[in-house]
N, CA, C and O of each residue as an XYZ file, in Angstrom:
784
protein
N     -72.421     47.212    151.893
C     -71.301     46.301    152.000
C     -70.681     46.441    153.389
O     -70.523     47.558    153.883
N     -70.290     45.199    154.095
C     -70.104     45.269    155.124
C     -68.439     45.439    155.222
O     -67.648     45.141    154.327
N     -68.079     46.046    156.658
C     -66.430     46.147    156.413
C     -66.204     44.782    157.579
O     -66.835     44.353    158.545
N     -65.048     44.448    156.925
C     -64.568     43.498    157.621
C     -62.882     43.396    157.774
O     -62.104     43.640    156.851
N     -62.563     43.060    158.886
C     -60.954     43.534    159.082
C     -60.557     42.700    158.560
O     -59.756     43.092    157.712
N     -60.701     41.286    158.578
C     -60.132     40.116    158.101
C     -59.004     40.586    156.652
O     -57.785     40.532    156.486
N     -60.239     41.071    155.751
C     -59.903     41.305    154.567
C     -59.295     41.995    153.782
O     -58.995     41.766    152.610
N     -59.027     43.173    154.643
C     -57.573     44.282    154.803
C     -56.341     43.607    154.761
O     -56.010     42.782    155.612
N     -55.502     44.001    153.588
C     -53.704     43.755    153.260
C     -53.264     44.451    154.972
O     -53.939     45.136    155.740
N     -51.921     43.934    155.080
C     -51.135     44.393    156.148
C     -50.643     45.463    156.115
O     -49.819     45.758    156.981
N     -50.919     46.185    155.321
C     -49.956     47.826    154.891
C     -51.436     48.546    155.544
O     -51.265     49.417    156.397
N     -52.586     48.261    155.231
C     -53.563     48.802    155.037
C     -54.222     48.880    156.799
O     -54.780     49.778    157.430
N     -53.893     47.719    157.077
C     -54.357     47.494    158.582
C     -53.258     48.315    159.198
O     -53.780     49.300    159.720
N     -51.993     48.318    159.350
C     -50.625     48.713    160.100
C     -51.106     50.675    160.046
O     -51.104     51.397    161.043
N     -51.475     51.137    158.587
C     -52.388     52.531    158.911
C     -53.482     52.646    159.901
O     -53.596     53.500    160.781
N     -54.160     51.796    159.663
C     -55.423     52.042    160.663
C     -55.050     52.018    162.016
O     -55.624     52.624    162.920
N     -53.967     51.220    162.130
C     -54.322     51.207    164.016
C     -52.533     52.152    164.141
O     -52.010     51.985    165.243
N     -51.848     52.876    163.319
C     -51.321     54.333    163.403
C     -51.762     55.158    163.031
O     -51.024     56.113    162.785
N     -52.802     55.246    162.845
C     -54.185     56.600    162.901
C     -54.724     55.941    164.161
O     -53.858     56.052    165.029
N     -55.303     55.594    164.412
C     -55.467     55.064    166.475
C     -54.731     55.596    167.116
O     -55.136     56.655    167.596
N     -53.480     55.214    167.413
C     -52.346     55.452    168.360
C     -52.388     56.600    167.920
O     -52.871     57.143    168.913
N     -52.237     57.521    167.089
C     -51.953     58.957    167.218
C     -53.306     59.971    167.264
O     -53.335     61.202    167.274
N     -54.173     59.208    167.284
C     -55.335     60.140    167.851
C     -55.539     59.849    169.254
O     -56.017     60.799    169.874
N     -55.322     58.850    169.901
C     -55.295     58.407    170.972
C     -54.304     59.221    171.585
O     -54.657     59.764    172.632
N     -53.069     59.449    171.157
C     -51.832     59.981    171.704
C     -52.484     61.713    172.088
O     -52.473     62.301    173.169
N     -53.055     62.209    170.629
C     -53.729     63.753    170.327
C     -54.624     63.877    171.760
O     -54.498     64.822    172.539
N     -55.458     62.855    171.938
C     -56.714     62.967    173.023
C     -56.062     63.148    174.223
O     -56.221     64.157    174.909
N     -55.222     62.087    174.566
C     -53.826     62.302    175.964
C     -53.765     63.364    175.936
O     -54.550     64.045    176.596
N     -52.623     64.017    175.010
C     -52.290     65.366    174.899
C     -53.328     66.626    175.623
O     -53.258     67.386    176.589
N     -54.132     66.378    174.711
C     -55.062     67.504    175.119
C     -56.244     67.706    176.604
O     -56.749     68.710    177.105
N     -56.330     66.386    176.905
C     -57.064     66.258    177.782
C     -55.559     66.321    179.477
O     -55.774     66.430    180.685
N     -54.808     66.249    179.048
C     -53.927     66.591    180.423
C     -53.271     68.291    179.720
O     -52.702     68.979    180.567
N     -53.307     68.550    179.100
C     -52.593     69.816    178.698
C     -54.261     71.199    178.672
O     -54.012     72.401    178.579
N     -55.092     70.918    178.727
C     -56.099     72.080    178.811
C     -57.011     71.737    179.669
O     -58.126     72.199    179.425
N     -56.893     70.936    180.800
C     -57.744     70.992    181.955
C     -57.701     72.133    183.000
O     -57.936     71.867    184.179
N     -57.347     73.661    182.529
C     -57.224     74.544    183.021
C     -56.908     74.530    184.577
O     -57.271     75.502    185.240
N     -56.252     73.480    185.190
C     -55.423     73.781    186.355
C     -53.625     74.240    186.179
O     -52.691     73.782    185.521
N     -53.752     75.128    186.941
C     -51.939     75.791    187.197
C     -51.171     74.803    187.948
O     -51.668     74.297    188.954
N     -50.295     74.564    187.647
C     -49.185     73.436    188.891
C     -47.770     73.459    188.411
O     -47.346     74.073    187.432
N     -47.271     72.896    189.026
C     -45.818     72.520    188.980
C     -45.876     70.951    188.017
O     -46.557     69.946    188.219
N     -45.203     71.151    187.295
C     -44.663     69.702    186.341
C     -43.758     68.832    187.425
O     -43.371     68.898    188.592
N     -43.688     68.079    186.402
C     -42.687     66.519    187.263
C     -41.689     67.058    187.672
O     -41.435     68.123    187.110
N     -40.850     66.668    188.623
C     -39.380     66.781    189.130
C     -38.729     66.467    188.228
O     -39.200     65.707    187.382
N     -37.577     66.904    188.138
C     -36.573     65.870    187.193
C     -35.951     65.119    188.321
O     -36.047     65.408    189.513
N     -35.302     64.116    187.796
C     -35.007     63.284    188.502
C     -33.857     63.553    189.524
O     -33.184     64.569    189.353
N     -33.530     62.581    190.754
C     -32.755     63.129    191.795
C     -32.713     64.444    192.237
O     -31.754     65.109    192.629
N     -34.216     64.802    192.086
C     -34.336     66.027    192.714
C     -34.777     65.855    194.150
O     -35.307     64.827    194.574
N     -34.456     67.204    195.048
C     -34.681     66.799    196.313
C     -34.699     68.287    196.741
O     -33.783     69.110    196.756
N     -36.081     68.401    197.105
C     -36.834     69.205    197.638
C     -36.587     70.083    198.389
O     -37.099     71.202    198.355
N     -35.220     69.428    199.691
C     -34.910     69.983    200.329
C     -33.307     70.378    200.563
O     -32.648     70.381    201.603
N     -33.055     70.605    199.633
C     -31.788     70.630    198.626
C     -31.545     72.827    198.825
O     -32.307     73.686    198.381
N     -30.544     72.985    199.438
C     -30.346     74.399    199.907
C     -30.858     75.192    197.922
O     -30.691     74.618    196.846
N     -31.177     75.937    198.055
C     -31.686     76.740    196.756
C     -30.313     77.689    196.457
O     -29.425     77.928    197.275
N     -30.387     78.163    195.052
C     -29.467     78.941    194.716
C     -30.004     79.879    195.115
O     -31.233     79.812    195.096
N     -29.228     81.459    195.772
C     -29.589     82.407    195.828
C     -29.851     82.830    197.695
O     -29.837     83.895    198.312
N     -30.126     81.038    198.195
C     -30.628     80.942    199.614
C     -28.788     80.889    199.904
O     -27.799     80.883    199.171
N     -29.023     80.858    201.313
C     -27.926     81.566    202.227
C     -27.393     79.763    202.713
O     -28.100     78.818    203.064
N     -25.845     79.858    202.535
C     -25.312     78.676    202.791
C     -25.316     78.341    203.777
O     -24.870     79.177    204.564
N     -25.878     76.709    204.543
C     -25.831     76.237    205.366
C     -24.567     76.203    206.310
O     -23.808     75.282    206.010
N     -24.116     77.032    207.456
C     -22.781     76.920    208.332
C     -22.780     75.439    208.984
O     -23.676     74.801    209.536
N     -21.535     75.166    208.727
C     -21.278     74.308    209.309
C     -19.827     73.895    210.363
O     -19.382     75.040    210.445
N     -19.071     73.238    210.996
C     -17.920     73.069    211.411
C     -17.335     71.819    211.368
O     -17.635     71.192    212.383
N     -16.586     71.160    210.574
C     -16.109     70.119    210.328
C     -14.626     69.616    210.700
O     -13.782     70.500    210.553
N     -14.212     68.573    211.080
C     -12.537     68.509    211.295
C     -12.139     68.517    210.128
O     -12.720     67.898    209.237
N     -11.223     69.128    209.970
C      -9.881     68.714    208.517
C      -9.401     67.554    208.925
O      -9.462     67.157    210.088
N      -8.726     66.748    207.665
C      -7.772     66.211    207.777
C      -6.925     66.272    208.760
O      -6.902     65.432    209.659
N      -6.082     67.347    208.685
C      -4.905     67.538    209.789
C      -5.487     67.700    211.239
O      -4.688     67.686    212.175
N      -7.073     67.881    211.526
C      -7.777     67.727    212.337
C      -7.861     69.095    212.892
O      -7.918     69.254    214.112
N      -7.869     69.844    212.276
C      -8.135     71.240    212.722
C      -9.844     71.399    212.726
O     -10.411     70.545    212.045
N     -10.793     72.467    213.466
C     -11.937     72.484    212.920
C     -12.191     73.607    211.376
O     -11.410     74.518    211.106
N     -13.415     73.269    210.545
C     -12.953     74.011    209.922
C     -14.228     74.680    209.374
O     -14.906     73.989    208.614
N     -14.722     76.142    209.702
C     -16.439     76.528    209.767
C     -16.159     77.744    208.563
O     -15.409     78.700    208.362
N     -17.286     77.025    207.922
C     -17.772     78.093    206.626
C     -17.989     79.513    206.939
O     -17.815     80.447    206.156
N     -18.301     79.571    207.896
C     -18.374     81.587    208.587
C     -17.086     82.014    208.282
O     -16.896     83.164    207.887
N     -15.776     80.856    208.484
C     -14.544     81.125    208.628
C     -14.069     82.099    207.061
O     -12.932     82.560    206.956
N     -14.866     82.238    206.231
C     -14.471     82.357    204.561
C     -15.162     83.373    204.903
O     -14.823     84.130    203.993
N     -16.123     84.171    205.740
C     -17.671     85.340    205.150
C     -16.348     86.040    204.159
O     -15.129     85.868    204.189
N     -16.994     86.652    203.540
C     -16.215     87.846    202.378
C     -15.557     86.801    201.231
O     -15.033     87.276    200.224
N     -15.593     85.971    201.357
C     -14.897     85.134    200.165
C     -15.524     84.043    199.596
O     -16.037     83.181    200.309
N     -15.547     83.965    197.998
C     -15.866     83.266    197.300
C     -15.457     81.680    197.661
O     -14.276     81.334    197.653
N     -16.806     80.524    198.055
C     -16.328     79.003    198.234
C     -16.848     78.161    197.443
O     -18.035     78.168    197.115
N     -16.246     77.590    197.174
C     -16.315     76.275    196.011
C     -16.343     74.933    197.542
O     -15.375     74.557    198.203
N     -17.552     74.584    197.653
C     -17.540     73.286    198.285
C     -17.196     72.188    197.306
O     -17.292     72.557    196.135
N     -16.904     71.215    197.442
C     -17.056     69.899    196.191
C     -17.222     68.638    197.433
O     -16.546     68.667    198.461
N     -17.957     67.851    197.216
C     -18.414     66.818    197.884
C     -18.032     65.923    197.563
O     -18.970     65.223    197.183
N     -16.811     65.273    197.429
C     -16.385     64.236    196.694
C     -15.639     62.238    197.564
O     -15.850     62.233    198.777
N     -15.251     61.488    197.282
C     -14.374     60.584    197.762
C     -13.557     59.766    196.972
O     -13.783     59.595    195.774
N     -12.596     59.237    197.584
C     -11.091     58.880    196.937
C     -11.754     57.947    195.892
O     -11.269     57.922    194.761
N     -12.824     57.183    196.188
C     -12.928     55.468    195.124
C     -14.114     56.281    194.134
O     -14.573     55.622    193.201
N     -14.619     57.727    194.337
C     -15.270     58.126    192.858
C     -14.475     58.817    191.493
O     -14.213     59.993    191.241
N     -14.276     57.862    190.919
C     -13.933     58.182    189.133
C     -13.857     59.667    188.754
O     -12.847     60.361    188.632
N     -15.674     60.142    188.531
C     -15.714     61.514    188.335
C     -14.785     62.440    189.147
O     -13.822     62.956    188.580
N     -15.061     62.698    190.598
C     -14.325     63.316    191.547
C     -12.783     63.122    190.859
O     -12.195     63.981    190.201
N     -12.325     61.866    191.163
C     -10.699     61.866    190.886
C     -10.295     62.829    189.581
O      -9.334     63.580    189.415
N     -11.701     62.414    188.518
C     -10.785     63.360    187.503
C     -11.313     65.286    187.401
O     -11.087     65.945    186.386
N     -11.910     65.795    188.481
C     -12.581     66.517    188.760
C     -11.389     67.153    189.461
O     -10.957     68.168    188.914
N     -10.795     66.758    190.535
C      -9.976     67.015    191.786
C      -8.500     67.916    190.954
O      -8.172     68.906    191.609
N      -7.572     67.671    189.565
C      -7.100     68.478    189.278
C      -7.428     69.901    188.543
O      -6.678     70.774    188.106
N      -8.626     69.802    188.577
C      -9.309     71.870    188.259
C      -9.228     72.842    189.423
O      -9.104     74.051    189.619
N      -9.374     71.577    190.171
C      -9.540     72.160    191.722
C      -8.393     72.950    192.366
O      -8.291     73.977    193.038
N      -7.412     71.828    191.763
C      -5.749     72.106    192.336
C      -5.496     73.761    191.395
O      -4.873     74.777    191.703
N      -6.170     73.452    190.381
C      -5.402     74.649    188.957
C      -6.121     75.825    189.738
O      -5.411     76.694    190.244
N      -7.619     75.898    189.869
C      -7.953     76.467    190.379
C      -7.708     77.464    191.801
O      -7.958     78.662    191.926
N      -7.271     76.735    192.558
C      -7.070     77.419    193.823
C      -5.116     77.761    193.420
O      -4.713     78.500    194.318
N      -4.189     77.507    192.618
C      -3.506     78.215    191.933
C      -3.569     79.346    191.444
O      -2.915     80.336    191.771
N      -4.494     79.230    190.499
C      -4.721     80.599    189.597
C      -4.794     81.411    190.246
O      -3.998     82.348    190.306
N      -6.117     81.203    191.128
C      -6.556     82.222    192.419
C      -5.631     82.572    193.804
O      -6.031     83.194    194.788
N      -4.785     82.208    193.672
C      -4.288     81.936    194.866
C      -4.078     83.699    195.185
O      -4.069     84.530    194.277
N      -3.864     84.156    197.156
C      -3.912     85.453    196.978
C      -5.605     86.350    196.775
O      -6.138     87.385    197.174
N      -5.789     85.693    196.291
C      -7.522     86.337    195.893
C      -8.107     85.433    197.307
O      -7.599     84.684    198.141
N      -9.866     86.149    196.939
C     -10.588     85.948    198.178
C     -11.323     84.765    197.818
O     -12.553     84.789    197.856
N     -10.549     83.497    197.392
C     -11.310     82.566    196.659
C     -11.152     80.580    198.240
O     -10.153     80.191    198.845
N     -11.626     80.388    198.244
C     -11.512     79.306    198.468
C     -11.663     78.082    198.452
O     -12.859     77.969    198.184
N     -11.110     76.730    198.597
C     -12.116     75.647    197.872
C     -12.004     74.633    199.245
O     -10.935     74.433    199.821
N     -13.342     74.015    199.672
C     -12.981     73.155    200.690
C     -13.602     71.817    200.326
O     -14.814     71.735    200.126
N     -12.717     70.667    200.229
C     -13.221     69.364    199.642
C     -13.549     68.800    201.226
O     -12.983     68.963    202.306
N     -14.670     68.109    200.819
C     -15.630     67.188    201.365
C     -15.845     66.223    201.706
O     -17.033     65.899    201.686
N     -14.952     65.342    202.150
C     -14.308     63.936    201.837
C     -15.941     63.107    202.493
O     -16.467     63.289    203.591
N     -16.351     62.306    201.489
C     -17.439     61.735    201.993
C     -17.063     59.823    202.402
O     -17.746     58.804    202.504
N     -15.862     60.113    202.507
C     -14.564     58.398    202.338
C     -15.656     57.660    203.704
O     -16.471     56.737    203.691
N     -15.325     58.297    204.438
C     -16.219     57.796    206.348
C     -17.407     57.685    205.983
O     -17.621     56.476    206.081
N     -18.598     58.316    205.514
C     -19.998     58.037    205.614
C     -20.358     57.255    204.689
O     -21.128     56.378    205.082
N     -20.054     57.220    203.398
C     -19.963     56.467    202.136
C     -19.602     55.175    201.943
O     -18.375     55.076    201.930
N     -20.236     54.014    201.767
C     -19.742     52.361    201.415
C     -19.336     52.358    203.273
O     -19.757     53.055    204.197
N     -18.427     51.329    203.220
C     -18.128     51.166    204.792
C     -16.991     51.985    205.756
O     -16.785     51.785    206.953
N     -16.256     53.059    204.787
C     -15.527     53.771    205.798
C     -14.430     53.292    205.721
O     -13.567     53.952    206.299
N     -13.923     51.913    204.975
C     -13.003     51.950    205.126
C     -11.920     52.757    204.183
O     -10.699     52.744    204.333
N     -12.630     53.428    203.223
C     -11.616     54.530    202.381
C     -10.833     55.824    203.166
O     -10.097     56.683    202.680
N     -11.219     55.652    204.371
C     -10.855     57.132    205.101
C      -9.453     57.074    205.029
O      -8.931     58.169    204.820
N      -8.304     55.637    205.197
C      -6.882     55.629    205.191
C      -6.513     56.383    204.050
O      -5.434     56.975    204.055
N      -7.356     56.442    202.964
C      -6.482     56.504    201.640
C      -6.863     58.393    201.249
O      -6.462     58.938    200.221
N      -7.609     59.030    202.224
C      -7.737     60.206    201.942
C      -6.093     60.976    201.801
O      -5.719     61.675    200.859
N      -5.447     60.673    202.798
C      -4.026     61.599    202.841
C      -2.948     61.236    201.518
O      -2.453     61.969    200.662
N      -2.839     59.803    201.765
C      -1.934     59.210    200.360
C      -2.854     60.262    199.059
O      -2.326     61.197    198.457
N      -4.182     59.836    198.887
C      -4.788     60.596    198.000
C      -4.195     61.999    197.649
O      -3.749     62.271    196.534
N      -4.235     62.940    198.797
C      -3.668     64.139    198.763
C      -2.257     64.310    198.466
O      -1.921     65.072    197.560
N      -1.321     63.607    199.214
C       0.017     63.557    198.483
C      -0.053     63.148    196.704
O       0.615     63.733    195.852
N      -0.790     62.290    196.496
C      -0.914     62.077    194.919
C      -1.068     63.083    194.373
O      -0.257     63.647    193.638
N      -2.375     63.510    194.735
C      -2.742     64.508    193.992
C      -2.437     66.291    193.868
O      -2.959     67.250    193.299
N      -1.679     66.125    194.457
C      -0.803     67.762    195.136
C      -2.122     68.396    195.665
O      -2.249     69.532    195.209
N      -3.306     67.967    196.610
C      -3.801     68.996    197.087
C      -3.919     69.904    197.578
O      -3.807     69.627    198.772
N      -4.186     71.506    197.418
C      -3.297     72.130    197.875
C      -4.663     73.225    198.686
O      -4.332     74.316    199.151
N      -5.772     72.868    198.737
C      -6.603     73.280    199.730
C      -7.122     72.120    200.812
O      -6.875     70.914    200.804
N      -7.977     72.951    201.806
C      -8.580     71.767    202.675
C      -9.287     71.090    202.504
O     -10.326     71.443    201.946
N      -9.113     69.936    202.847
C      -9.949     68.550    203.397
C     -10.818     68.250    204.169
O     -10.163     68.303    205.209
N     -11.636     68.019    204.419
C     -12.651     67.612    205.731
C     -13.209     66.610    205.973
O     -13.577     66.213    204.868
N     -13.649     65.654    206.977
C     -14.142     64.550    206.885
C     -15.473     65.258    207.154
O     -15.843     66.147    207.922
N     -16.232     64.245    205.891
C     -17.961     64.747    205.726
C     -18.483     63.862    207.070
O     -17.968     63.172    207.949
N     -20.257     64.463    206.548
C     -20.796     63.315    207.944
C     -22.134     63.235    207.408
O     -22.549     63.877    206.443
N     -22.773     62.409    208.093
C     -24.175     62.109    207.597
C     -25.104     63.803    207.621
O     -25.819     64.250    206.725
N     -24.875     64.238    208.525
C     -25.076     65.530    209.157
C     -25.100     66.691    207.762
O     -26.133     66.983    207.158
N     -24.074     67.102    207.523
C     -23.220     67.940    206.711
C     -23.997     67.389    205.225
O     -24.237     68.179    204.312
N     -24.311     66.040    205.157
C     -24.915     65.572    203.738
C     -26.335     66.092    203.262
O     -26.797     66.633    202.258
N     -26.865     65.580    204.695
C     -28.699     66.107    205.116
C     -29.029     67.549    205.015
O     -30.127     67.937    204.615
N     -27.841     68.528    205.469
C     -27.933     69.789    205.773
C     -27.860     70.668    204.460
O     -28.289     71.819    204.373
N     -27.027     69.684    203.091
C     -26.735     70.414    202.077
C     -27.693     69.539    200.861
O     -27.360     69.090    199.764
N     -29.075     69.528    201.628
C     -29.777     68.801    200.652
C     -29.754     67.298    200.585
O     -30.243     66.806    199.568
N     -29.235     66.432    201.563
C     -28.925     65.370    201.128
C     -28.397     64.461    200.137
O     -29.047     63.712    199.407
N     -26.881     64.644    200.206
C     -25.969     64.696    198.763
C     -26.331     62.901    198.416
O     -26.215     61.951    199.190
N     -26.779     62.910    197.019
C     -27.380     61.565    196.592
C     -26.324     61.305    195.466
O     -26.366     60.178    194.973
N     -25.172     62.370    194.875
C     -24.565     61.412    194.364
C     -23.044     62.326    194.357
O     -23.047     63.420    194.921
N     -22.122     61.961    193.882
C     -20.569     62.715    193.819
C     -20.094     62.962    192.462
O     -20.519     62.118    191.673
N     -19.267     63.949    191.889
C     -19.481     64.750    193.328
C     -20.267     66.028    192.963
O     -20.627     66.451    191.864
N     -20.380     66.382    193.861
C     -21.323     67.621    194.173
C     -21.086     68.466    194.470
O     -20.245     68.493    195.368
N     -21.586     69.674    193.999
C     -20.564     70.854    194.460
C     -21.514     71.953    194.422
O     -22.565     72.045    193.788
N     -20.677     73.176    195.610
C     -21.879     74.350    195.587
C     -20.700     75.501    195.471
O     -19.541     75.253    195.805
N     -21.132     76.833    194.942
C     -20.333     77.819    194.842
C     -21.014     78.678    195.619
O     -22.206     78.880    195.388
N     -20.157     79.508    196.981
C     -21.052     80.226    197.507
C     -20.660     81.862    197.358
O     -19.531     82.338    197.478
N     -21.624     82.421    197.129
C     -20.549     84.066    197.351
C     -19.982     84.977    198.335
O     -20.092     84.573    199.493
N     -19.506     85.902    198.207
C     -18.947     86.910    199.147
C     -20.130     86.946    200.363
O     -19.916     86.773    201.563
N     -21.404     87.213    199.735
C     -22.141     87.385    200.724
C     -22.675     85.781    201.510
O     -23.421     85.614    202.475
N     -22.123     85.009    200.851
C     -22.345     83.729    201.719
C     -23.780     83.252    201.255
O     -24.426     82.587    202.064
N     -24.185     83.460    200.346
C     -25.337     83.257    199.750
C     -24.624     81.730    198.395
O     -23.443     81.653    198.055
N     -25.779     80.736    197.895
C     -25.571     80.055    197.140
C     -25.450     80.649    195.749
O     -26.499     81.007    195.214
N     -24.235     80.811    195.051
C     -24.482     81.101    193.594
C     -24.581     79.982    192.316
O     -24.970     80.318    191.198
N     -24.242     78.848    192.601
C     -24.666     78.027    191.661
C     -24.441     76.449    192.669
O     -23.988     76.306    193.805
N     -24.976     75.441    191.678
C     -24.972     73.922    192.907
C     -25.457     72.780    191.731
O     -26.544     72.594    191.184
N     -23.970     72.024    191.588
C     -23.842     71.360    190.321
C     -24.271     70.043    191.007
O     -24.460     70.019    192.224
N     -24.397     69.147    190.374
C     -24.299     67.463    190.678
C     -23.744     66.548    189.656
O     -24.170     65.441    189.328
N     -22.909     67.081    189.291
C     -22.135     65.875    188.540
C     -20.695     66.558    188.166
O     -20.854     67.751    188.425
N     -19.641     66.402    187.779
C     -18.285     66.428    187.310
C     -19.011     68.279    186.421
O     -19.986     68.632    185.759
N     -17.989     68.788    186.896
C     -18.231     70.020    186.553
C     -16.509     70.671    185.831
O     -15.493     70.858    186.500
N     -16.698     70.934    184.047
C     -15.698     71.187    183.647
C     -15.083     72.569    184.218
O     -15.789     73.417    184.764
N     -13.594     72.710    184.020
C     -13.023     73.842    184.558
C     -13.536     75.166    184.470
O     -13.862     75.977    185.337
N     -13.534     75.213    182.772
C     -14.637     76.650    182.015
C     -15.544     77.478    183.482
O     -15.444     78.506    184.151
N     -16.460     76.203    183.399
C     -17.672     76.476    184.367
C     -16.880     77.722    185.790
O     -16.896     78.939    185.974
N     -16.459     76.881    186.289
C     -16.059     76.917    188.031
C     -15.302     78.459    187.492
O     -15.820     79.480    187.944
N     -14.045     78.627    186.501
C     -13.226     79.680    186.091
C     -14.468     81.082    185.829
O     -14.177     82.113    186.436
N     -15.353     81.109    185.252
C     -16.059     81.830    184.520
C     -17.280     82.227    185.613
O     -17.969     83.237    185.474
N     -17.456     81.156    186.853
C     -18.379     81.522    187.977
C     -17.671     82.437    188.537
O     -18.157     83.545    188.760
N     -15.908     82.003    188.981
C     -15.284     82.729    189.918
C     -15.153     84.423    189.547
O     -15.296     85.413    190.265
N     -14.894     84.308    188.432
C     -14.234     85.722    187.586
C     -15.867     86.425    188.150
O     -15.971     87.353    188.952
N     -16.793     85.837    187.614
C     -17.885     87.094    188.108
C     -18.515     87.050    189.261
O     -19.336     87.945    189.462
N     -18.334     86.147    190.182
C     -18.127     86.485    191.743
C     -17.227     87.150    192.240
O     -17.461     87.724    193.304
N     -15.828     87.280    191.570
C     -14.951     88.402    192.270
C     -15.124     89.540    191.729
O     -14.278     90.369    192.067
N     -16.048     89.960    190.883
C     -15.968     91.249    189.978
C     -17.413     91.693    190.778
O     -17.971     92.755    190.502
């Protein structure tokens, strides 16, 4: 007797070709998972290669403040820094920016510091740079400011989104390097065992 598909109910056919797809799926599987080569898996995404590593030694840099002072990461050696890479028209950042304030409170006196990143100038057309200071009066900022640069972006991995942030330690080495809105917990619970 001959088989013929025609003549198969729809319950009956809808099995057959999900026994297909999942032996098909099984064969995938196995034929990329035991071809006995070693490698590196996919990136996750917005990864970037050349992105400073945790553990690697923080990129120095010298930037103007706000008030236009210069202002160089050597300037902190011995003290714990919280970079954050942020600008006035990003959402996350804005609601990011009062941990920051609590933060460099709590700590205040300690060997802690936090230096925001203002990416207002390199970011969209620049014209957000007016609203950095009003920003700061809003927001009681109560550490420094800096105007970022294309430079300073490239150097710290090429910052692809805000905000971004790196914690560096006493020894000026990277201890952790977030990319997205990072709750207080986090940053509180890094600092406590970088100063200990």
């Amino acid at each position: 007797m001959a088989f013929k598909w025609s003549e198969l109910d729809k319950k009956t056919k809808s099995r057959i070709q999900t026994g297909i797809f999942l032996l098909a799926v099984i064969i995938f599987f196995i034929v990329n998972n035991v071809s006995g080569e070693e490698g590196e898996g996919p990136y996750p995404p917005n990864y970037n290669p050349n992105s400073p590593r945790v553990e690697s030694k923080a990129p120095d840099f010298s930037l103007t403040s706000v008030s236009g002072e210069p202002v160089k990461l050597s300037d902190y050696s011995g003290k714990v820094v919280i970079l954050d890479f942020w600008a006035t028209w990003c959402g996350p950042c804005r609601r990011g920016i009062p941990d920051l304030v609590q933060l460099k409170e709590k700590y205040s006196g300690k060997d802690i510091e936090i230096i925001g990143i203002s990416l207002d100038g390199v970011t969209r057309d620049g014209s957000t740079v007016k609203d950095i200071e009003p920003f700061m009066t809003e927001f009681k900022i109560n550490y420094p400011i800096v105007h970022g640069t294309s430079e300073i972006m490239q150097l710290y991995g090429g910052i692809r989104s805000i905000p971004t942030s790196f914690i560096i330690d006493k020894s000026g080495k990277i201890a952790a390097h977030y990319t997205q809105l990072i709750p207080y917990d986090i940053y509180d619970n890094m600092i406590k065992k970088l100063l200990n």
